[in-house]
C-alpha positions, -999 to +999 in steps of 0.1 A: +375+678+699+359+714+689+342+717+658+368+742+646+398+710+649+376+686+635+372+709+605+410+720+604+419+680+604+392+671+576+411+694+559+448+681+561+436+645+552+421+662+523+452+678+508+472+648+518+442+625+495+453+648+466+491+646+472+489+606+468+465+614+436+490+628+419+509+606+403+547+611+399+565+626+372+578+605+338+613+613+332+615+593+299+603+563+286+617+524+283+615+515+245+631+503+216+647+530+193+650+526+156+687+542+138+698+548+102+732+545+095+745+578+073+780+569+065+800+567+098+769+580+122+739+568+136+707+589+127+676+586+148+649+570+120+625+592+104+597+567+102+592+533+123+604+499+110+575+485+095+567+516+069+608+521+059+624+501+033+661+502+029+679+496-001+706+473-007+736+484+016+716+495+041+726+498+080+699+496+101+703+495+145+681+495+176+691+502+210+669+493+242+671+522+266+651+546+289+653+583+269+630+613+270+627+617+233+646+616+201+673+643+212+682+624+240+681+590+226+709+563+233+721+554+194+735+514+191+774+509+209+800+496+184+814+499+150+789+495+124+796+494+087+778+470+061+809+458+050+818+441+082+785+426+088+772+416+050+809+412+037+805+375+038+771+375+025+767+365-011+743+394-028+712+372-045+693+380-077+662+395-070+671+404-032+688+428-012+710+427+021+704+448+052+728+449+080+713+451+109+726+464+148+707+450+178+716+466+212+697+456+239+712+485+265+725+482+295+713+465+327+706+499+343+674+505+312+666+465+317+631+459+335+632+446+371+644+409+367+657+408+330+691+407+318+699+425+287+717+399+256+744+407+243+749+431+215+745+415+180+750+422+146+733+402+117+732+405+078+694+398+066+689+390+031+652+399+023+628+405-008+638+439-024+611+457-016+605+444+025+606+469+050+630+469+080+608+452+103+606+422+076+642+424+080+648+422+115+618+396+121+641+369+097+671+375+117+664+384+153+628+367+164+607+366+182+593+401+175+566+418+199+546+444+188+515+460+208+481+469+197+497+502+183+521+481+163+548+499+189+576+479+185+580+460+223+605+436+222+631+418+199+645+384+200+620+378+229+634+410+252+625+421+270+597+396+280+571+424+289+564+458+292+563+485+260+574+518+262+567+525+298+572+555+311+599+560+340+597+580+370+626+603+385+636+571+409+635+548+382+606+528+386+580+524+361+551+552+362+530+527+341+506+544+314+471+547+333+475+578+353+459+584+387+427+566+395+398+586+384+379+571+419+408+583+438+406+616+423+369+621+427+370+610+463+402+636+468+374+659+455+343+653+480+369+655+511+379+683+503+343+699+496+331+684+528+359+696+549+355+732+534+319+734+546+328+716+582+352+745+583+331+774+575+302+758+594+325+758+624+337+796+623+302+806+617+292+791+647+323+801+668+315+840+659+275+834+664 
């Protein structure tokens, strides 16, 4: 093999290295989403669950789904109005009653091997001052949170994962990017096999 080849060939594993760096791109993420009701529509929240307190009335809803950002958000499926979900709910002194919308999406947005619930409705009776998060944790636990206090999972689902991010083929892109080692060794190939190359025409045209 000439000099010139070798170099030429040093040079295509090098740019396929850096292909396989590159990690793939995140069409949207897998998470949780957290919806106000405003008279007969859903509004995507403001502020997360564990800062917002609701007032007596309220209708709060999550959906489980994979979505880019708030514009593109899945909102909760169903009717939704306090009346059918608290209407049998005595009010109590001193307290107030949030109704509260749990969809857990579709099967298409569930992780590999989980099955979504069904879609459920409960009326939470809570101290007047708790925050949504209070709320859902006394009707729909377990709760998961992670280290962020990103809201991972409710009523134990799904059982891991939080907020993900999804490639174009629907996998999970996980959150760690490309290997820094793999990068760095992408990076020495590729000096190496410039200098084999240059080494080889130089002595080609000596």
């Amino acid at each position: 093999m000439t000099a010139v080849r070798r170099a030429v060939l040093l040079l295509v594993a090098a740019v396929a290295l850096c292909a396989v760096a590159v990690p793939a791109q995140a069409v949207g993420y897998r998470y949780w989403s957290f919806w106000e009701r405003d008279g007969s529509r859903w509004t995507y929240a403001t502020q997360g669950p564990s800062t917002a307190r609701p007032a007596d009335g309220s209708v709060e809803g999550f959906r489980f789904a994979v979505s880019e950002d708030s514009a593109d958000a899945s909102q909760p499926r169903g009717t939704a109005d306090f009346g059918s979900i608290c209407g049998s709910t005595d009010a109590v002194a001193g307290k107030k009653r949030v109704a509260l919308v749990v969809d857990f999406g579709t099967t298409a947005d569930a992780p590999s091997g989980e099955r979504p619930p069904a879609r459920r409705t409960a009326c939470a009776v809570v101290a007047a001052d708790a925050t949504t998060a209070e709320a859902l944790a006394a009707v729909a636990k377990p709760l998961r949170y992670d280290a962020n206090a990103l809201l991972c999972a409710i009523a134990g689902y799904p059982g891991k994962g939080c907020g993900e991010a999804m490639t174009a083929d629907g996998t999970s892109g996980g959150g760690g990017g490309p290997s820094v080692g793999l990068l760095a060794g992408a990076g020495v190939v590729v000096v190496l096999a410039a200098g084999a190359f240059w080494q080889a025409r130089r002595r080609k045209n000596a």
